[in-house]
C-alpha positions as CSV (number, residue, x, y, z in Angstrom):
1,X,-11.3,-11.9,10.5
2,X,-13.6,-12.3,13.5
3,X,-11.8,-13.4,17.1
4,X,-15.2,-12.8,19.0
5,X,-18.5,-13.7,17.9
6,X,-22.0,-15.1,18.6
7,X,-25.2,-14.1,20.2
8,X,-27.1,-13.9,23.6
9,X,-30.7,-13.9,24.4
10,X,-30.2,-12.9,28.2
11,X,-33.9,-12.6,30.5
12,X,-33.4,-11.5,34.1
13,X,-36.0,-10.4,36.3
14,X,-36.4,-6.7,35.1
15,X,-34.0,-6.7,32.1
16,X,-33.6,-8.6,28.4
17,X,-31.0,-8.7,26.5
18,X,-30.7,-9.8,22.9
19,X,-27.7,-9.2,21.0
20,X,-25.5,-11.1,18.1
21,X,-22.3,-9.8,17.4
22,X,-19.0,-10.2,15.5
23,X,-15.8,-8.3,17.0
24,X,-12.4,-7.9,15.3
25,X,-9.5,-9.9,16.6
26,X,-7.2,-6.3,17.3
27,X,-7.4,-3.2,18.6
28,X,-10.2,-1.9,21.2
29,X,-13.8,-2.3,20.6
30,X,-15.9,0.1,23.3
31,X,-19.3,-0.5,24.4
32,X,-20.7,2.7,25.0
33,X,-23.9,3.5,26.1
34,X,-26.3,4.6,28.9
35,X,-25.9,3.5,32.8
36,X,-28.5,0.4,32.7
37,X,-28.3,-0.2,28.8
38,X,-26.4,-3.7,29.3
39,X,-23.2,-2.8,29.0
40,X,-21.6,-4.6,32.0
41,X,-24.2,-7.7,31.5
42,X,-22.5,-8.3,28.1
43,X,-19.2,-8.4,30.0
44,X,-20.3,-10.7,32.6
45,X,-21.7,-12.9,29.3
46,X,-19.0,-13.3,28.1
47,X,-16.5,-14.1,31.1
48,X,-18.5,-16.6,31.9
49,X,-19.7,-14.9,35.4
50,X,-23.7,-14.9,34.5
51,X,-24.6,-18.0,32.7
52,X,-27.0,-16.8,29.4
53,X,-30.5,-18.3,29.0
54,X,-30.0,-18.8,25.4
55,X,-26.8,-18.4,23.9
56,X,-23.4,-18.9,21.6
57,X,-19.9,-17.6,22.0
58,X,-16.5,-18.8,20.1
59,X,-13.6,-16.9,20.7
60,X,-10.5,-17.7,18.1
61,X,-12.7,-20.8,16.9
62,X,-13.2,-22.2,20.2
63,X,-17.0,-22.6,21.5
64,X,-17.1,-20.9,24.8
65,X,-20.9,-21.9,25.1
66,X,-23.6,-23.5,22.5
67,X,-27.0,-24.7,23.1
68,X,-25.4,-27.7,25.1
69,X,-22.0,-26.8,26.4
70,X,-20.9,-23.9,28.8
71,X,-17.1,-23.8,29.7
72,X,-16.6,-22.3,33.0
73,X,-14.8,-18.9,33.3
74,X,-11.6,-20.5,34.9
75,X,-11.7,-22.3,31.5
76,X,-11.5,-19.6,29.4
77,X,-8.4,-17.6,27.8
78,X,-9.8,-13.8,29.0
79,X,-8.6,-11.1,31.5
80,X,-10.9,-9.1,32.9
81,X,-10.1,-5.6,34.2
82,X,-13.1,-4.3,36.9
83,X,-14.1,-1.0,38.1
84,X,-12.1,-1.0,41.4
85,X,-9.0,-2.9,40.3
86,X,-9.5,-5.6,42.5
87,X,-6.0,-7.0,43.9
88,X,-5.0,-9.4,46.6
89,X,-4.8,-7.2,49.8
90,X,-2.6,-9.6,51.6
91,X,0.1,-9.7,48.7
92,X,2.8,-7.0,46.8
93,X,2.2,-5.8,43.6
94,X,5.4,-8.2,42.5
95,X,3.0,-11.2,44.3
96,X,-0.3,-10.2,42.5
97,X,1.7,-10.3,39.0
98,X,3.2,-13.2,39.9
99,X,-0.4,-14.8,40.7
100,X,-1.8,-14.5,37.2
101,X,1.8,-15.7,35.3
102,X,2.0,-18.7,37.6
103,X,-1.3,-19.9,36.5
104,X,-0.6,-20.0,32.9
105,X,1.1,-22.9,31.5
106,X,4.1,-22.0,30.4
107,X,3.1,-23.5,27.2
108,X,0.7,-20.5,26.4
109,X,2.8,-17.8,28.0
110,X,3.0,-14.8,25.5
111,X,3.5,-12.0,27.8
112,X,6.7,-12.3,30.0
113,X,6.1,-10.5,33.8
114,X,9.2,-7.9,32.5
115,X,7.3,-7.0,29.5
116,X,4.1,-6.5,31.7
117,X,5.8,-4.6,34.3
118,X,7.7,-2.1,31.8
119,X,4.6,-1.8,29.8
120,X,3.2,-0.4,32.8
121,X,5.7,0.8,34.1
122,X,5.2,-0.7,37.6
123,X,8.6,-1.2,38.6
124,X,8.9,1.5,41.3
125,X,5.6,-0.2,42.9
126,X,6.4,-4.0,43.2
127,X,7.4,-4.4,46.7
128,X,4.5,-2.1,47.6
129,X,1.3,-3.2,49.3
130,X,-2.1,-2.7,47.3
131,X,-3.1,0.2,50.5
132,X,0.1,1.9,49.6
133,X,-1.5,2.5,45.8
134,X,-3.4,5.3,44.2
135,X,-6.6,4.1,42.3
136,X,-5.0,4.5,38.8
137,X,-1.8,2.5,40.1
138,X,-4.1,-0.2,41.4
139,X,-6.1,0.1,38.1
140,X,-2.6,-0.5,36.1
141,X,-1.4,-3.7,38.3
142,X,-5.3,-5.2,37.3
143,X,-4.4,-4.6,34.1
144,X,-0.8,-6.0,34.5
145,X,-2.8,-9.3,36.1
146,X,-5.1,-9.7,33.4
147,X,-2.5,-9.5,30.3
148,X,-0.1,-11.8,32.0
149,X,-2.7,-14.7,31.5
150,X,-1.6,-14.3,28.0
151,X,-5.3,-14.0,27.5
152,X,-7.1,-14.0,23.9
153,X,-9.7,-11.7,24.8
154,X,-9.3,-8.3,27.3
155,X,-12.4,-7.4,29.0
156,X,-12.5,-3.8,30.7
157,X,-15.3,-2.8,32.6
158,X,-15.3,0.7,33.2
159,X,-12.0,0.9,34.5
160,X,-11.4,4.6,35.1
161,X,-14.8,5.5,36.5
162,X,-13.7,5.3,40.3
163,X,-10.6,7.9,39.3
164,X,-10.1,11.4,39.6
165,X,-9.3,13.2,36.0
166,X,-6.0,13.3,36.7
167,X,-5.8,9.8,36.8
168,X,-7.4,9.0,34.3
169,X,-5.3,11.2,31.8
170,X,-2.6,8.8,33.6
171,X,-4.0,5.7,32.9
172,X,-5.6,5.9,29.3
173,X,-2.4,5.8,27.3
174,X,-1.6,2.2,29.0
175,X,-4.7,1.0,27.8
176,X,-3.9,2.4,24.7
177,X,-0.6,0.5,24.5
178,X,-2.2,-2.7,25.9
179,X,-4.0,-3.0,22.8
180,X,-1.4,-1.8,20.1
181,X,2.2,-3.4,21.4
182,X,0.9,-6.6,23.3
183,X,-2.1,-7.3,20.5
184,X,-4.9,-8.2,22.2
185,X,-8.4,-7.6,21.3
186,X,-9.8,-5.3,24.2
187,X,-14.1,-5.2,24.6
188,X,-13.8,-2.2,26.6
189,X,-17.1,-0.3,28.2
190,X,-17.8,2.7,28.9
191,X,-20.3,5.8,29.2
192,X,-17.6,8.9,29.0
193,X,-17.4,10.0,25.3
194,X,-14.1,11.1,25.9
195,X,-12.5,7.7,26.7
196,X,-14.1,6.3,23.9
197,X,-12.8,8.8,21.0
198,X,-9.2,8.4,22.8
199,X,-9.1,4.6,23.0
200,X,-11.7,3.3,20.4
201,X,-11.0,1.7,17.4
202,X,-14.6,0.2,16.7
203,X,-17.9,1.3,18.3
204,X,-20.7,-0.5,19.8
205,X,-24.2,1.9,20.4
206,X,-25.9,-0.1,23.1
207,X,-29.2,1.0,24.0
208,X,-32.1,-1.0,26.6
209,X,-30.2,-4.3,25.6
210,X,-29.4,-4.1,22.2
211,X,-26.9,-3.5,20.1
212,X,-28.0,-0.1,17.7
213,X,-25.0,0.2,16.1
214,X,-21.3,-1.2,14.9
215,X,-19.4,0.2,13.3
216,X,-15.6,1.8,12.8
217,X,-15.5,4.9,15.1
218,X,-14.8,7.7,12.9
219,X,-17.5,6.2,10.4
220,X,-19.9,6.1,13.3
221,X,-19.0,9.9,14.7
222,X,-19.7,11.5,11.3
223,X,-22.6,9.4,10.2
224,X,-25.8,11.3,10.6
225,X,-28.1,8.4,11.1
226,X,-26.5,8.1,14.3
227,X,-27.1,10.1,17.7
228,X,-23.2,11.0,18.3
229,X,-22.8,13.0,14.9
230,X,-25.7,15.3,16.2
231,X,-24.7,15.7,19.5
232,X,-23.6,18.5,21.6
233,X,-19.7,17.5,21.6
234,X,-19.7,15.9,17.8
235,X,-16.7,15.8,16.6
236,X,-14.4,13.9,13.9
237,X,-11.4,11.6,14.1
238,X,-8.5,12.3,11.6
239,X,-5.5,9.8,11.7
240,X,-2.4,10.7,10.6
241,X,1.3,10.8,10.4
242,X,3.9,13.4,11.8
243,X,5.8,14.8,8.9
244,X,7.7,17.5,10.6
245,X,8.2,19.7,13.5
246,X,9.1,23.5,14.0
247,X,10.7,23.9,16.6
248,X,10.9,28.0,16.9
249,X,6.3,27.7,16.7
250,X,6.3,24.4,18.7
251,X,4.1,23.0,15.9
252,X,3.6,19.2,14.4
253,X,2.6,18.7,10.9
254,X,0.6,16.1,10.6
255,X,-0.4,14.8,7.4
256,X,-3.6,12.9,6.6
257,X,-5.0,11.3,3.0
258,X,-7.1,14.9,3.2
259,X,-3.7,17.2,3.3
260,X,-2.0,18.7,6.6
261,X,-3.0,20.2,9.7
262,X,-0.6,22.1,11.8
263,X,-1.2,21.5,15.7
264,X,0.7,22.6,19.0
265,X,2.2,20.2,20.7
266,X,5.8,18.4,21.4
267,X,8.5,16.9,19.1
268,X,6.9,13.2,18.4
269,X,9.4,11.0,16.1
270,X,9.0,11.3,12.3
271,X,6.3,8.4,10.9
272,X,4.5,8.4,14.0
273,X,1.0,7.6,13.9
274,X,-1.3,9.9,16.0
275,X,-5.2,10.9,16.2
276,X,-6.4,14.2,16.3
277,X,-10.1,14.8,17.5
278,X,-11.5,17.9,15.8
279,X,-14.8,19.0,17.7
280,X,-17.4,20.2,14.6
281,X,-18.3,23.7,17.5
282,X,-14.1,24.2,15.9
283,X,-14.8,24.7,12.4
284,X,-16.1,27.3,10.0
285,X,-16.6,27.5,6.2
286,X,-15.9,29.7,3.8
287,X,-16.1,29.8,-0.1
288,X,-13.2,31.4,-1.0
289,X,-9.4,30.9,0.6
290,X,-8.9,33.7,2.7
291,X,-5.9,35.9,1.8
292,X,-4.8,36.3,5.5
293,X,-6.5,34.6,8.9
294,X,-5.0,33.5,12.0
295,X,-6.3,30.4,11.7
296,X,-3.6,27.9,10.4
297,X,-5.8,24.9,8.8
298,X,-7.7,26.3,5.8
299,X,-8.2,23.2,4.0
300,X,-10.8,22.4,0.3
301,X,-13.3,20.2,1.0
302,X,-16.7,19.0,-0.5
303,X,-19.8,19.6,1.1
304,X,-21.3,16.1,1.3
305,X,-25.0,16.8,3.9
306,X,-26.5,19.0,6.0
307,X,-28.7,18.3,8.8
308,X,-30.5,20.8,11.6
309,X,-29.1,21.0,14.8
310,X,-31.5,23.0,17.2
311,X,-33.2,26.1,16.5
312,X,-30.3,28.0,15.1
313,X,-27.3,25.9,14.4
314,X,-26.9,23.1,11.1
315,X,-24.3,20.5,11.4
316,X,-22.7,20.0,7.9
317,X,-21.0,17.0,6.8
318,X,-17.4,17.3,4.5
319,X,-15.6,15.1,3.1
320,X,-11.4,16.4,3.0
321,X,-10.3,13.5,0.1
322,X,-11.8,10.5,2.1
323,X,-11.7,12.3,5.5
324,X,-14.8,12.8,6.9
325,X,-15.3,15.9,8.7
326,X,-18.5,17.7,11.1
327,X,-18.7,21.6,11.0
328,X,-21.6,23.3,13.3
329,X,-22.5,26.8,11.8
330,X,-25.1,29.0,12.8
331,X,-28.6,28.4,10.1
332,X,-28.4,32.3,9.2
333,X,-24.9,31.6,8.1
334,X,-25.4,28.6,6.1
335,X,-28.3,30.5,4.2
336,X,-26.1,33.3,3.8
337,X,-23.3,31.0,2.2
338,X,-26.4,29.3,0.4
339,X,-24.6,25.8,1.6
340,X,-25.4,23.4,-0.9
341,X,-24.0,19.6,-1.3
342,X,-21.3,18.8,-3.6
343,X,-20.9,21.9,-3.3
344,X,-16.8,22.8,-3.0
345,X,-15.7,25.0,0.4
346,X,-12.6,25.3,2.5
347,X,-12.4,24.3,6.4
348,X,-10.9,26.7,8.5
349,X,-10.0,24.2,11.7
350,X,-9.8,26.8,15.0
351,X,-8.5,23.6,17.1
352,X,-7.1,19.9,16.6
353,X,-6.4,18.2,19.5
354,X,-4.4,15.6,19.3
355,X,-6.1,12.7,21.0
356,X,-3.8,9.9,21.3
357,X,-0.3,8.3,19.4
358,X,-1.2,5.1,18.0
């Protein structure tokens, strides 16, 4: 069921955008794109901060703007999280919380100020000043503001763009929980790959104003009509579920619809979901099982397309049960192998990085 959906026909002086979209009422849809594609226009759309020219938007039923109406962005149930985590510099952390929760009628209070501050795990910052805060810390009590409107839509613009990468690795799981544990539907935008793969559960293409793509991430990573399968960091998405742990090798087994992959990594609780980003530059091919490798995932598969990458490379498509999967081998190779679809192979998987617990 759609939360978020309806279209904009958006002119400025230099710059048009035409869109019409339907978004899923969980988990985190990213806008990803080029600088100057639209991206943070969309966002500004939809808050209600740049009236449209032409334009519809109902969120959970309720019209937001038609032909004739256009309710206000104090009016509408959204948070939005900005680039530089704009706080009150004259007030706490505990104050700035306190700002958004006091403003929301208690009636449509779904987020207590505890839930938002363990979430976040701002208690050890509350009686602080916003000058005493790293930019990820400020970045998490913008994030604290905006869910404690009990909002029906999370808008995030860019939010870790000002940070250093150490911040950022900080900062991404709390999105990640923002949109899991306290269920609301996060439009988040972005131009870092990375970010995307980690947070993502939909995609948005967005390219000189419009909207080339939609789709479920992992279909839209592995989907060769699409620039992001033939790029130089393609990759694949597997989710799965932790099924045991060694602890003498330090290795999870994770099991997927496709079979099991054994990764480094801690001691995560049995059941857990998790994600595991496989870059395709990680995986070779072979016909036969190999008696002995060092390489612990050697998994069947079915060749499903190939497509050139380069001069000298060929991305190949696999499917491991229902699991799509990328593999970059070198041309020479795949002529030696005489790759053919439908053909039946085995994966040897160098590296799956687990990309984020769900």
């Amino acid at each position: 069921m759609s939360l978020v959906q309806g279209q904009f026909h958006h002119t400025s002086s230099a710059f048009t955008l035409d869109v019409q979209f339907a978004f899923a009422g969980m988990g985190v849809t990213a806008l990803f794109g080029p600088s100057g594609c639209g991206k943070t226009t969309f966002l500004r759309l939809m808050a209600g901060l740049d009236m449209c020219t032409e334009g519809e938007l109902l969120v959970s039923g309720r019209a937001w703007q038609t032909t004739d109406s256009f309710l206000p962005p104090h009016l509408r149930s959204l948070g939005y999280v900005f680039q530089n985590g704009q706080l009150f510099e004259h007030l706490n952390v505990q104050q700035n919380l306190q700002f958004g929760f006091d403003r929301t009628p208690k009636s449509e209070r779904r987020i207590q100020l505890q839930q938002a501050v363990e979430l976040l795990q701002l208690q050890p910052y509350l009686h602080r000043s916003p000058r005493q805060l790293s930019g990820g810390q400020k970045q998490r009590v913008a994030m604290g503001m905006a869910i404690l409107r009990s909002p029906q839509l999370l808008l995030m613009d860019e939010p870790l763009s000002g940070l250093d990468e150490v911040s950022k690795s900080e900062i991404l799981p709390f999105i990640s929980q923002l949109a899991h544990e306290v269920k609301i539907p996060i439009i988040y935008v972005s131009h870092s790959l990375d970010e995307v793969v980690r947070l993502a559960d939909d995609l948005v293409l967005m390219d000189e104003g419009r909207f080339v793509v939609h789709g479920s991430l992992s279909q839209v990573l592995t989907d060769f009509a699409h620039p992001l399968a033939l790029c130089e960091n393609a990759g694949s998405l597997v989710q799965a579920q932790v099924k045991s742990y060694d602890q003498q090798n330090h290795l999870l087994c994770l099991g997927f619809p496709g079979g099991e992959f054994l990764t480094p990594g801690n001691e995560l609780p049995l059941g857990e979901q998790v994600r595991l980003r496989i870059m395709a530059r990680d995986v070779s091919l072979t016909l036969n099982q190999p008696d002995s490798s060092t390489i612990l995932n050697v998994l069947p598969a079915k060749l499903m397309e190939m497509r050139e990458y380069g001069t000298a490379q060929t991305m190949v498509k696999l499917h491991l049960g229902e699991t799509a999967l990328l593999a970059r081998i070198t041309r020479k190779s795949a002529q030696a192998l005489d790759l053919q679809p439908n053909m039946n192979v085995y994966v040897q998987v160098k590296s799956a990085v687990l990309s984020a617990r769900r």
